[in-house]
C-alpha positions as CSV (number, residue, x, y, z in Angstrom):
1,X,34.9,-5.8,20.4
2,X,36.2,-7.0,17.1
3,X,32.9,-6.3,14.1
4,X,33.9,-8.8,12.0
5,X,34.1,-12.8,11.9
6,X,32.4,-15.4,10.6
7,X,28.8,-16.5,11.4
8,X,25.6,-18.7,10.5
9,X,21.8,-18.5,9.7
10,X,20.3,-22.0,10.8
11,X,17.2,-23.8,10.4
12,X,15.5,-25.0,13.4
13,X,13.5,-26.9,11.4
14,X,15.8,-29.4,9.5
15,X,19.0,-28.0,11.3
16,X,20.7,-26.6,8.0
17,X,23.1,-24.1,7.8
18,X,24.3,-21.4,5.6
19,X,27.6,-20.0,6.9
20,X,29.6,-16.4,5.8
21,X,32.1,-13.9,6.7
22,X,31.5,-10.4,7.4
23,X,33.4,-7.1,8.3
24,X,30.3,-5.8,10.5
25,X,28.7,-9.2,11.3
26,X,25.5,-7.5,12.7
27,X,25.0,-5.3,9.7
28,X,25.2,-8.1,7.6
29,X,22.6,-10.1,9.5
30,X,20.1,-6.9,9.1
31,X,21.1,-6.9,4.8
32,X,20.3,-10.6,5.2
33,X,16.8,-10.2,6.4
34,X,16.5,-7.2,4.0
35,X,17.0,-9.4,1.4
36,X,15.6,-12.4,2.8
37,X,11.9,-10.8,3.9
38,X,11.6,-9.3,-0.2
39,X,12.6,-12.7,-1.7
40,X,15.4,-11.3,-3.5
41,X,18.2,-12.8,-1.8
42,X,21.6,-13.7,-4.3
43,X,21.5,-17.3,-2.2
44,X,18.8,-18.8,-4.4
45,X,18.8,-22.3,-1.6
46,X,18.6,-20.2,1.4
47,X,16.0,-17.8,0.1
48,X,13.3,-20.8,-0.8
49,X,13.5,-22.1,2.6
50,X,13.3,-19.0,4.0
51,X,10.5,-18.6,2.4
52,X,9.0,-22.1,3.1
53,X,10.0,-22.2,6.9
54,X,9.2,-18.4,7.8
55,X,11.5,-15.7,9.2
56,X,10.6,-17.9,13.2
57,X,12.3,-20.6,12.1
58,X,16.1,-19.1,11.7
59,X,18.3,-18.3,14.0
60,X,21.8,-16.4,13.5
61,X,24.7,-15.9,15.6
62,X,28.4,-15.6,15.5
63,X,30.7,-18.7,15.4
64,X,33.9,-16.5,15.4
65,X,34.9,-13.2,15.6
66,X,38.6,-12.6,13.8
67,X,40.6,-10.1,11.9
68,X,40.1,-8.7,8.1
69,X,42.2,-10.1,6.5
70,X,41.5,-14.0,8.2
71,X,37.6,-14.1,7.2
72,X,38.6,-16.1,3.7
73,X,40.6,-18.6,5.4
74,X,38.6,-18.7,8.4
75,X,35.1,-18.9,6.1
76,X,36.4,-21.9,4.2
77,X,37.6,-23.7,7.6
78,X,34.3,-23.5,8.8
79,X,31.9,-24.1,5.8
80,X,34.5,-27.6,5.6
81,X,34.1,-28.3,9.3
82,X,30.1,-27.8,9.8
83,X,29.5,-29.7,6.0
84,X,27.3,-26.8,4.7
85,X,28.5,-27.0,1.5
86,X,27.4,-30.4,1.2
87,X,24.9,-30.7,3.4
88,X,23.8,-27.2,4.0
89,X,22.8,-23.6,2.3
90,X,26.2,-22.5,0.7
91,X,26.4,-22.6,-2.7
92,X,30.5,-22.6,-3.2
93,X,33.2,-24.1,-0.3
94,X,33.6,-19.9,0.9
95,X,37.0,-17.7,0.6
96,X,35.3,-15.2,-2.0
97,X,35.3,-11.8,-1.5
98,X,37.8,-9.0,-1.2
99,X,38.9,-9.8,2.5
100,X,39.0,-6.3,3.9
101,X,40.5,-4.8,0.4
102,X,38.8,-1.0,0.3
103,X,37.0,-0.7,-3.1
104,X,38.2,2.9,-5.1
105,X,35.3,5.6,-5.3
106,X,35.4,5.1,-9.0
107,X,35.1,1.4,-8.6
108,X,32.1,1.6,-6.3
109,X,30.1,4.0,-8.8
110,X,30.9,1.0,-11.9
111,X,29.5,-1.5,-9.3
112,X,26.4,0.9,-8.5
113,X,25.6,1.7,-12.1
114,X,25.5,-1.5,-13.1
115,X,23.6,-3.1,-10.5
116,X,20.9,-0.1,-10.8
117,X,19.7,0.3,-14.4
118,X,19.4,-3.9,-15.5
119,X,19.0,-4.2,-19.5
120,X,15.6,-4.4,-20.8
121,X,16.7,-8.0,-21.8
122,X,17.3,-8.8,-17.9
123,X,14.1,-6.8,-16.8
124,X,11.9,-9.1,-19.3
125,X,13.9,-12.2,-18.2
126,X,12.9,-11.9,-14.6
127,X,9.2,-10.7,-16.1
128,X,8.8,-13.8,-17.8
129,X,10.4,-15.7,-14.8
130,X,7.9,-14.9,-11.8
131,X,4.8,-14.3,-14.2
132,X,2.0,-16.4,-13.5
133,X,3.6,-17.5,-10.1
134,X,1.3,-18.1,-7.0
135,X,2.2,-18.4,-3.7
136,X,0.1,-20.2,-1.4
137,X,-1.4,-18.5,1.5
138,X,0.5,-20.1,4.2
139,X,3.7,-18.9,2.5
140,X,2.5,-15.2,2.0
141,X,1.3,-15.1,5.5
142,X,5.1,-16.2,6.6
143,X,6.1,-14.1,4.4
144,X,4.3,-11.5,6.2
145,X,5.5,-12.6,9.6
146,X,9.1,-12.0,9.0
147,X,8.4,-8.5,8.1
148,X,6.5,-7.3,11.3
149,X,6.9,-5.3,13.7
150,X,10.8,-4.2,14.4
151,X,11.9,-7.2,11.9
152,X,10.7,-4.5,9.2
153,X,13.9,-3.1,7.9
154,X,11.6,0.3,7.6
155,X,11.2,0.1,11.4
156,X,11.1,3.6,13.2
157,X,12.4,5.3,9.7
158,X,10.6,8.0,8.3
159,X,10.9,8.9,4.6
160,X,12.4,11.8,3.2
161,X,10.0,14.2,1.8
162,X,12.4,14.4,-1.0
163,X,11.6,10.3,-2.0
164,X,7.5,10.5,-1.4
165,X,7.8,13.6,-4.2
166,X,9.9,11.3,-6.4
167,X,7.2,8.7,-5.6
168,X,4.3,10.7,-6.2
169,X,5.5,11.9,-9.8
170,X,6.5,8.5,-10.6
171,X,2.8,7.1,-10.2
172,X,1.4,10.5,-11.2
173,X,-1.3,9.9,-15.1
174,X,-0.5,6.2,-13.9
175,X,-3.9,3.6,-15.1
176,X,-4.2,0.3,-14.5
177,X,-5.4,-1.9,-17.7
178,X,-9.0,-3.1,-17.8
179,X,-7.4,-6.6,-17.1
180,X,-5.2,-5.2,-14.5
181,X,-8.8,-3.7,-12.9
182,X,-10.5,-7.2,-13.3
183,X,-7.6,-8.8,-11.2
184,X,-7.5,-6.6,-8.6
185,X,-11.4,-7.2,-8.4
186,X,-11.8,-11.1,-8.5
187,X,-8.8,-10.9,-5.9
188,X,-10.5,-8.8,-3.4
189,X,-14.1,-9.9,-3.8
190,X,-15.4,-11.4,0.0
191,X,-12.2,-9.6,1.4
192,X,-13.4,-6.4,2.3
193,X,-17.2,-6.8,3.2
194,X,-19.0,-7.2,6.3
195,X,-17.0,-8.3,9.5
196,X,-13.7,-9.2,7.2
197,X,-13.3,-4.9,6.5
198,X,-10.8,-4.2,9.3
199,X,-13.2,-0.7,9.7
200,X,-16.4,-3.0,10.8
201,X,-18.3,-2.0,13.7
202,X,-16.1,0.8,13.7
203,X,-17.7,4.2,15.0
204,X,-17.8,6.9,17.0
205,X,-14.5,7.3,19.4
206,X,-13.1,3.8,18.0
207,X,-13.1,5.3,14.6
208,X,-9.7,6.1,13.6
209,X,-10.3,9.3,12.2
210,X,-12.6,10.4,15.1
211,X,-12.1,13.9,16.0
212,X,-9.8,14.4,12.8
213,X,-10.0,17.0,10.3
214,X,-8.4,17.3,7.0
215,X,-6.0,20.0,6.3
216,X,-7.1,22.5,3.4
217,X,-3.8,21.1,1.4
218,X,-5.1,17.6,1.7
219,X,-8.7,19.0,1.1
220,X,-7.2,20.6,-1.8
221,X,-5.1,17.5,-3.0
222,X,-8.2,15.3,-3.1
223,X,-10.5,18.0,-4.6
224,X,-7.3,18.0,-7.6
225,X,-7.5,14.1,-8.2
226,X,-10.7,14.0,-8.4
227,X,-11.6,16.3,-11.1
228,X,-12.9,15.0,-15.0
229,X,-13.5,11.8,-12.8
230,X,-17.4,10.4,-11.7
231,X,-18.5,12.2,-14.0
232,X,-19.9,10.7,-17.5
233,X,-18.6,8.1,-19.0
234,X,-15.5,8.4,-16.3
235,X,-18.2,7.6,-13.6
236,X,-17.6,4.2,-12.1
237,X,-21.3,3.1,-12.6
238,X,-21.5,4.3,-16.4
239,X,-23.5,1.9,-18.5
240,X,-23.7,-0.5,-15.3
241,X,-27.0,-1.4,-14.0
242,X,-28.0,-2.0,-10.1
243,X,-28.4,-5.9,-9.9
244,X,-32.3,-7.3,-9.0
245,X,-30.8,-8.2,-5.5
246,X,-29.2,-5.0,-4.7
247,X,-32.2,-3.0,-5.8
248,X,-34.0,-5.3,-2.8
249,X,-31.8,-4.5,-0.2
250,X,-31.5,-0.7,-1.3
251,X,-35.9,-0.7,-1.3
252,X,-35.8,-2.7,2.0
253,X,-33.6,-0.1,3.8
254,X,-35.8,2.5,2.8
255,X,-39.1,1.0,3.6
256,X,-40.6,2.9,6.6
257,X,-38.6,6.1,6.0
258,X,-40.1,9.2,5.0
259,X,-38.1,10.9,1.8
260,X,-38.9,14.5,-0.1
261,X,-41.5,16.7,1.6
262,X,-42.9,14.2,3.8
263,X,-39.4,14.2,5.7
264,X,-39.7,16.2,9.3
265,X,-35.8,17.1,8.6
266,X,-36.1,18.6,4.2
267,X,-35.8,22.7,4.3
268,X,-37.5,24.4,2.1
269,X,-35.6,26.6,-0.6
270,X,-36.4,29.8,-2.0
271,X,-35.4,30.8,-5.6
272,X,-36.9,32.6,-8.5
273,X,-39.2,34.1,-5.7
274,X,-41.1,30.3,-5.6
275,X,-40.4,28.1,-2.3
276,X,-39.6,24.3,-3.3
277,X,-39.9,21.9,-0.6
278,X,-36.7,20.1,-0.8
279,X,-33.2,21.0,-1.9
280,X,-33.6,18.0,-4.6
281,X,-36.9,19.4,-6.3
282,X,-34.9,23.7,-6.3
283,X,-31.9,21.3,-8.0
284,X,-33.8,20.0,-10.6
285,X,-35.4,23.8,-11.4
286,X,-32.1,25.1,-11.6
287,X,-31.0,22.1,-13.3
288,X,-27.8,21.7,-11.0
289,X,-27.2,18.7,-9.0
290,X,-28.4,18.1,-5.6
291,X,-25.4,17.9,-3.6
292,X,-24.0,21.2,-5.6
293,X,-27.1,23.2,-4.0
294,X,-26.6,22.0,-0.9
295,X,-22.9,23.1,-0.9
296,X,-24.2,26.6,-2.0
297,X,-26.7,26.8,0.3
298,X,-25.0,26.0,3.7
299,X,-21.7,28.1,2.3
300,X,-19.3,25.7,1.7
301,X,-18.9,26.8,-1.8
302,X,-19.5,29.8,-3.2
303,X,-22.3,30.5,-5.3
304,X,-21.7,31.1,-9.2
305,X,-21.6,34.0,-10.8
306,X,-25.3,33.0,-13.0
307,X,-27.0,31.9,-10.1
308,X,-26.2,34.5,-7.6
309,X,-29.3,36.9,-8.4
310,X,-32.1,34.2,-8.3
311,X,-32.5,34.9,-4.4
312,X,-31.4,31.3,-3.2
313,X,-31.5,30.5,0.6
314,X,-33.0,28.2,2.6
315,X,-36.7,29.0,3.4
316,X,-37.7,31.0,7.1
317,X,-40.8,29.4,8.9
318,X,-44.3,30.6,7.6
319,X,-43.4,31.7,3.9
320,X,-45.5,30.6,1.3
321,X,-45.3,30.5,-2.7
322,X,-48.4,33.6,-2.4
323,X,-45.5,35.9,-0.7
């Protein structure tokens, strides 16, 4: 079967067309909807309605297939005959286009160059552009319709190792601005809490890291990005203060629960030949934090060097502080 011919994209909706020419007409359907589904279509008409209508509301097929070297002629015949110059989504009366002319190696690396790196002047151009733009929620939802499922042009791809490293570095000492951080916030505040976090009521066997364990290179990844931060003036609640409601709830959840020594479940610690009741009142003779001890004592971590000699482990039943 011949690849190439001419084709259209219509709208269901209001029955307009946008007509082209193609050497592989299903491969240009798939860079259509590339295009199309980021908003960053060259057809300025047909990407706006796109975006209006949704991905649903399109259809494409072929109107006829024909030779190379027909597709201008053919293209013009057609955008004349179904009026969608006038009346439709094509922004010139067709023909363009090299008509199955092969471009030189050389030629195709100019092209490339040029279309890769855009000037400063162009990047702030299309800053200034789509700054400050908002799109209402009915258009990002269509928006996120017509990139679903196997209409994603990622669909069943997997991505080389070698582009997540480039990805990695890129966003690697990366912070976001204090306003940047604000946004994010007032955007996602009500989003995640209670039934509208897609992890609520989520637990045991439905969870979906149930029966999952993290490998010791993601163990140690985490453990990496997370050093110099909590801590200080780095720590996310650093100068805050719990509101007068959430100190409430945080008392109400703890009212009827037995904490410190009168807890059935707190082991006692032995250090410095004394035994403390609780892990959190040894921390605060050694001056370490709570969870640190705890590592120590169940072995998770090893012990450091200055501590090592004080005797710590958890208590055995029936010692006492005269031992």
């Amino acid at each position: 079967m011949i690849k190439s011919g001419i084709y259209f994209i219509k709208n269901k909706i209001n029955g307009l067309e946008y007509i082209g020419k193609a050497h592989n007409i299903q491969k240009r359907w798939r860079e259509h909807q590339w295009a199309l589904s980021r908003g960053v279509h060259a057809n300025t008409h047909l990407q706006r309605a796109w975006n209006k209508y949704g991905y649903s509301n399109f259809t494409f097929d072929v109107l006829e297939r024909c030779s190379n070297h027909q597709l201008g002629e053919k293209e013009t015949y057609w955008i004349k005959r179904r009026n969608s110059f006038t009346n439709g989504y094509n922004l010139s009366i067709g023909g363009e286009g090299s008509d199955g002319r092969i471009l030189s190696l050389e030629t195709r690396k100019k092209i490339g160059l040029a279309n890769s790196s855009p000037s400063p002047e162009t990047r702030f151009k299309i800053g200034t552009a789509n700054r400050n733009k908002k799109l209402t929620e009915e258009h990002r939802d269509k928006i996120s319709e017509s990139i679903k499922g196997n209409n994603h042009p990622f669909y069943g791809r997997t991505m080389p190792e070698e582009i997540k490293l480039k990805i990695s570095r890129s966003l690697q000492g990366r912070q976001l601005s204090e306003g940047h951080k604000m946004l994010i916030s007032e955007k996602n505040k009500g989003k995640m809490a209670g039934e509208s976090n897609p992890m609520f009521g989520k637990k045991g066997e439905a969870h979906p890291f149930f029966g999952k364990k993290h490998s010791e290179a993601a163990k140690t990844k985490i453990s990496i990005a997370k050093i110099g931060k909590n801590k200080g003036e780095n720590h996310y609640c650093w100068g805050k203060q719990k509101s007068e409601n959430i100190r409430k709830k945080i008392s109400a959840s703890r009212k009827g629960k037995l904490s410190g020594k009168d807890n059935p479940n707190a082991k006692k610690v032995v250090c410095d030949g004394l035994i403390f009741d609780t892990i959190s009142s040894c921390a605060k003779h050694l001056s370490v934090s709570q969870s640190a001890l705890s590592l120590w004592l169940n072995e998770k971590r090893a012990t450091p060097k200055k501590y090592r000699g004080r005797g710590l482990r958890f208590s055995v039943g029936g010692e006492t502080n005269e031992l």
